[in-house]
Each structure stands twice: as structure tokens, then as C-alpha cells.
C-alpha positions as CSV (number, residue, x, y, z in Angstrom):
1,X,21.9,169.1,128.9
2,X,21.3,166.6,131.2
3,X,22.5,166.5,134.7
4,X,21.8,164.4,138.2
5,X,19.8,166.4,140.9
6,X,22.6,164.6,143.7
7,X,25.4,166.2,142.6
8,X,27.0,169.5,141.1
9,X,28.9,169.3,138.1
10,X,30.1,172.4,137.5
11,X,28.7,176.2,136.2
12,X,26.2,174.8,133.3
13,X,24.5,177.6,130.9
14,X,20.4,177.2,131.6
15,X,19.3,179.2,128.7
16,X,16.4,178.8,125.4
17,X,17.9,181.0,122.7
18,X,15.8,181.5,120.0
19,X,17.4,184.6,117.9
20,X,20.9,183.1,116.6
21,X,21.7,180.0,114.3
22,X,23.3,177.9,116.9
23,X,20.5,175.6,117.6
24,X,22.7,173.3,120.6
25,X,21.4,176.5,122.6
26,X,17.7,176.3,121.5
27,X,16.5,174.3,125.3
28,X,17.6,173.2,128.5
29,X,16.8,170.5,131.1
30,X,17.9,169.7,134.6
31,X,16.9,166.1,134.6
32,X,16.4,163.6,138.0
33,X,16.3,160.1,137.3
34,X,15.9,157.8,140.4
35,X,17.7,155.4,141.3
36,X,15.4,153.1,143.3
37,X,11.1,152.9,142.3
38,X,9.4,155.5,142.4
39,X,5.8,156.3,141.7
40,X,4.0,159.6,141.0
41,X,2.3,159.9,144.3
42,X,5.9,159.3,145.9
43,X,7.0,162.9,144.5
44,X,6.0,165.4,147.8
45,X,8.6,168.1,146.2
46,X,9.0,169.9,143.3
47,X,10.6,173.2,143.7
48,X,13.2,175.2,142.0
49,X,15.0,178.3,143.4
50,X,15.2,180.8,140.4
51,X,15.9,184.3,138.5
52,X,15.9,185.4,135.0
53,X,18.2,187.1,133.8
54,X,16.6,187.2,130.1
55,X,12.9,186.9,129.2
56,X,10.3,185.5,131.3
57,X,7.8,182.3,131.4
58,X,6.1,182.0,128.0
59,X,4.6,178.6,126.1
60,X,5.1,175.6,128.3
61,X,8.1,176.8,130.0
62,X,9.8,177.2,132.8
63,X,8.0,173.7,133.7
64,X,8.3,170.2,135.6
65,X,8.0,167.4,133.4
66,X,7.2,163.9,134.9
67,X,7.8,161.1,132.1
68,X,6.0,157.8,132.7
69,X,5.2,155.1,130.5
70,X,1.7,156.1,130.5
71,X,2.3,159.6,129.2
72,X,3.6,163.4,130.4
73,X,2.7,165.1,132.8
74,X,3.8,168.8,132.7
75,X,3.6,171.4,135.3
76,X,4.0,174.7,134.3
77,X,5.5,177.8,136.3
78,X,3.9,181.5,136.2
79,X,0.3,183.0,136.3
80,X,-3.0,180.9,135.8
81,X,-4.3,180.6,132.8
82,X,-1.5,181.6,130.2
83,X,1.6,180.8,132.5
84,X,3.3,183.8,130.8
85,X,4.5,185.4,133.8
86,X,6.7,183.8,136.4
87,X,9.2,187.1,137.5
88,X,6.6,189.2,139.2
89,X,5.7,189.2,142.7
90,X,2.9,187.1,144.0
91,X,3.2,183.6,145.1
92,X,0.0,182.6,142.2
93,X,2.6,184.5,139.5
94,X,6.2,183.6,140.7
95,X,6.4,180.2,142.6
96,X,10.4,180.3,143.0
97,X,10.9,177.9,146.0
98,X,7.3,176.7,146.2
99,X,6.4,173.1,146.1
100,X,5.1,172.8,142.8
101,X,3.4,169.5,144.1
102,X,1.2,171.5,146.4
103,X,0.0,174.3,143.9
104,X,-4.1,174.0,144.2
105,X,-4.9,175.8,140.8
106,X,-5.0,174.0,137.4
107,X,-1.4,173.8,136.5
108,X,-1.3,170.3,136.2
109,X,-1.5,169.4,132.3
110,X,-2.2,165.8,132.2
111,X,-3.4,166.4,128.6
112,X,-0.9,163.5,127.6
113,X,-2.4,160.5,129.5
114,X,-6.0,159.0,129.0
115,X,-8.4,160.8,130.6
116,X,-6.5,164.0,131.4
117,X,-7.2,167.4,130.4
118,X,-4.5,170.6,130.0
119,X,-6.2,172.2,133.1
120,X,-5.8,169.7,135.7
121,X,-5.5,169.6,139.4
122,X,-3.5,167.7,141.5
123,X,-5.8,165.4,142.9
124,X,-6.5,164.0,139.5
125,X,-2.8,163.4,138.5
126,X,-2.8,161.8,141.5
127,X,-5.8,159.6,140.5
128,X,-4.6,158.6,136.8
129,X,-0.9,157.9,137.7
130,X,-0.2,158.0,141.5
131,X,0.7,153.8,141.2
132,X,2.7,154.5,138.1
133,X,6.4,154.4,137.8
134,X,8.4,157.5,137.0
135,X,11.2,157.5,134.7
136,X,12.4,160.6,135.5
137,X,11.6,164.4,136.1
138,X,12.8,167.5,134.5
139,X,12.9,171.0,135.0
140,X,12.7,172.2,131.1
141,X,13.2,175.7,129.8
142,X,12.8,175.4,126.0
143,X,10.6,178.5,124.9
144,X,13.5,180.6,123.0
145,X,11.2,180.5,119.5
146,X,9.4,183.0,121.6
147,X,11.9,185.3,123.1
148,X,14.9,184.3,124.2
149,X,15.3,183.1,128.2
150,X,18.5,183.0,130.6
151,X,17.5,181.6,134.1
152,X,20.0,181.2,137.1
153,X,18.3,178.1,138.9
154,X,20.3,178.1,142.5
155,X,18.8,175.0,144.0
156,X,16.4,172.2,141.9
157,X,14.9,169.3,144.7
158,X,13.2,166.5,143.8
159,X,12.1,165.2,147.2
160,X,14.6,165.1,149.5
161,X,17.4,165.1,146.3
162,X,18.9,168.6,145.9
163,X,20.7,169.9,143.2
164,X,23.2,173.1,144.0
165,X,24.9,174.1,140.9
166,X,28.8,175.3,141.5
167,X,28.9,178.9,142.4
168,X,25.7,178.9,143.5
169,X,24.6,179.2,140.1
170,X,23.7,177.3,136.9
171,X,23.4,180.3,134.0
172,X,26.9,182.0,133.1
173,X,27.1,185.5,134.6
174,X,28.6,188.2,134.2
175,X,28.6,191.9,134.6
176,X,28.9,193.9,131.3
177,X,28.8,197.2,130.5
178,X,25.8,199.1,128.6
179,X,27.4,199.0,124.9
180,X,25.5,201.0,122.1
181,X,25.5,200.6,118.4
182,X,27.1,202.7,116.3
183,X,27.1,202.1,112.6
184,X,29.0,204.3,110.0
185,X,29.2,203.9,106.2
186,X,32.0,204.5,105.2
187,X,31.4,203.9,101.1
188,X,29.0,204.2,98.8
189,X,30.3,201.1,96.5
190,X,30.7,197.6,98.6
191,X,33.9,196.3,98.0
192,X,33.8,192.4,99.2
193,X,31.0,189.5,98.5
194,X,27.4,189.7,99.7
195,X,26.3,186.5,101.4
196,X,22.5,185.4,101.7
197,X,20.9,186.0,104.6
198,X,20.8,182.7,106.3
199,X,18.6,183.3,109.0
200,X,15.9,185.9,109.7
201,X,15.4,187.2,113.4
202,X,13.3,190.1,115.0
203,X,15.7,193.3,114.8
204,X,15.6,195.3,117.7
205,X,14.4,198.7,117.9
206,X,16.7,200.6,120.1
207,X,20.8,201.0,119.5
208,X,21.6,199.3,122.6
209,X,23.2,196.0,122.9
210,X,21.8,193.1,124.6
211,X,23.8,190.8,126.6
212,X,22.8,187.0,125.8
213,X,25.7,184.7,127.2
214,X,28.0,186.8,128.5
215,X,28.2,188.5,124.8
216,X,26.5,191.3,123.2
217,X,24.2,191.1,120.7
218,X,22.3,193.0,118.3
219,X,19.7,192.2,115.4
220,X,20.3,194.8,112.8
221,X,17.5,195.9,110.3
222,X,19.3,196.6,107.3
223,X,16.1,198.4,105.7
224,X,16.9,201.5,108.2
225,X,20.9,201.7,106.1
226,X,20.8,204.4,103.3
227,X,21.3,201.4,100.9
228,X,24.6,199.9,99.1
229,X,28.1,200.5,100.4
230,X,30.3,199.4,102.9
231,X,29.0,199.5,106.8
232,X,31.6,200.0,109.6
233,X,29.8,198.6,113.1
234,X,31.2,199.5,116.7
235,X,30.2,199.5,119.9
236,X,30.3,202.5,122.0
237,X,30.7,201.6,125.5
238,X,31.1,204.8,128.2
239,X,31.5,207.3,125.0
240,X,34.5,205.2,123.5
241,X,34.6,202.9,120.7
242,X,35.7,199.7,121.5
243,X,38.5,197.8,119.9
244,X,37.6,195.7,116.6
245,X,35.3,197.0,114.2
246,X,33.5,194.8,112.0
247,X,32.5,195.4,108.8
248,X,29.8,194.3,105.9
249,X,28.8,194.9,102.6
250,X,25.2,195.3,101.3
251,X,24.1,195.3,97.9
């Protein structure tokens, strides 16, 4: 998804969803792209209001990412070294609305341009591209092969270029009730076809729902089933089954 920092279009889904088969939801990007020249040592702000709602900061993201013709430049979000933590409280851990451009640790990854290293500071960013040419910056969420992420960003700047998604948000929200699995065989003979798996995903491990999107979802382990037959699958929300059952076979 690509969007201009200037202007709101509209509620967008910022999400990395790694545990389904729909792979148009696998990364996201708020992207700047400006309009006049603009080199590196031009950019004074970087800074992103944000929440999770789902997952946290894990393998490169939630991050900047300055494209220039000489390379990447990546600046990652969450605690030194590992940048897997970006939720907790501390301004080294969670920089939500801090100027990423005046962070003095080694979050600059410069690995991409000659010279550079994957712990970098600012200085020497500064020193292999501060003449050079942007072509445009992005704030990237994209590590969903991990563990799945839903972020609400409410304001992205780019200098003095702010974005403000509609409703003051840019992940779709909603408030859903806690909904529990309840699974029921109902025969011991299946009575319809069998289809391949056609994806494997981490099952979970409790009987409660998780809420990915403004739906529920649940990763069932079929080894835990008492083998072939037919399956009946509800979910119990406040002690009542909801309406429409689904059903499957296993063999």
C-alpha cells in the first residue's frame, strides 16, 4: 500500500499477516515521496505516532526506510540490539513520537551502501549520503512470517509533511467480544471430500479466538481430534453459540 504523507485518503489496514494464505496482506508501507530535491541530511524528522494492536517489533520491522540511488538505509524501531521490542515503556524501547533522526544509539543500518555497517550511527549516515538524493521514505511493517502485526499509526511526519490517517487511525478497529472454540464431532464416519492441507501455520494452544482484522481466527491442530469423522466448530461467545456452524471432515 502506498500512500502520500500530505494527505489522508481514507481508514487503510497497516497490518503484516503471516498465518493465512492471503499473501496481498503479508506487508505494509506508508510511503513519502518528495516533490521538490531532497537530500539525506535535509530529513530533521522521522517520527511516527503508534500502537499495536497485534504482535510487536520483530526482524527489521516497524522501520524507516530511506531509498537512494546509492543504496538503503533502514532505521529500525524498538530496543538496541535485536529491535524486538517497541510496545514497552522506555524511550530506548518504544520511540512512538520520537525523532527517529535524533536517536544516538546504533539504529542506523547502512549495511546497504559502501562502507556502511548494520550498526551505524547517525553521524555516519550522515557522512556516506548526506549530499545524496532521496527517492523517497517509508515507514515499513512487513515482519508477519514471524508473528503476525496490526499497528494503528495516528500521525507519520516526514519533516514538516504530516500524514493523519481518517479517523484518526490507519489499522481497522473494532471492538469484539472474547469468542471461544468449541469443537464437537458429531460422527464417527466423514461424509463429504477431504481437501489437502494447503498451508501449514502455528496452531494455537488455548481455545480462544484471536481477532486479526476485525475477524476471528483460530489455527486448529487437528492431531488433538479423536481421529476420522465429521467436526462441528462454533464459537462460544458470553456462554452462547453463535449463529453458523461450520463443519469439516478428516480422514
Amino acid at each position: 500500500m502506498k500512500f502520500s504523507l500530505a494527505t489522508a485518503p481514507g481508514p487503510v489496514v497497516f497490518q503484516s499477516i503471516g498465518d493465512d494464505a492471503d499473501t496481498s496482506n503479508d506487508y505494509s508501507f506508508l510511503s513519502f515521496a518528495p516533490s521538490a530535491a531532497l537530500t539525506f541530511s535535509q530529513i530533521t524528522n522521522l517520527s511516527a505516532v503508534y500502537s499495536f494492536s497485534e504482535g510487536n517489533c520483530y526482524g527489521g520491522s516497524l522501520r524507516w526506510e530511506v531509498d537512494t540511488a546509492l543504496g538503503n538505509l533502514n532505521i529500525y524501531y524498538g530496543a538496541y540490539p535485536n529491535f524486538t521490542d517497541c510496545t514497552s515503556v522506555g524511550p530506548t524501547i518504544n520511540q512512538s513520537g520520537l525523532n527517529m533522526i535524533s536517536q544516538g544509539d546504533l539504529r542506523y543500518d547502512t549495511s546497504q551502501i559502501a562502507g556502511g555497517a548494520f550498526y551505524d550511527t547517525y553521524a555516519h549516515a550522515v557522512a556516506l549520503l548526506g549530499t545524496t538524493p532521496i527517492q523517497d521514505v517509508a515507514l515499513v511493517l512487513g515482519s508477519g512470517w514471524h508473528a503476525d502485526q496490526v499497528v494503528t499509526p495516528s500521525n507519520v511526519t516526514v519533516n514538516t509533511n504530516t500524514f493523519v490517517p481518517a479517523n484518526g487511525g490507519s489499522t481497522l478497529t473494532c471492538t469484539l467480544p472474547t469468542a471461544n472454540i468449541q469443537i464437537d464431532k458429531i460422527s464417527g464416519s466423514p461424509t463429504g471430500s477431504v481437501n489437502e492441507p494447503l498451508t501449514v501455520q502455528p496452531a494455537d494452544n488455548n481455545t480462544q479466538f484471536r481477532v486479526v482484522g476485525c475477524n476471528y481466527m483460530y489455527n486448529l491442530d487437528t492431531s488433538s481430534l479423536s481421529g476420522a469423522g465429521r467436526y462441528e466448530v462454533q464459537a462460544v461467545i458470553g456462554g452462547t453459540p453463535a449463529t453458523g456452524a461450520a463443519f469439516f471432515d478428516l480422514r
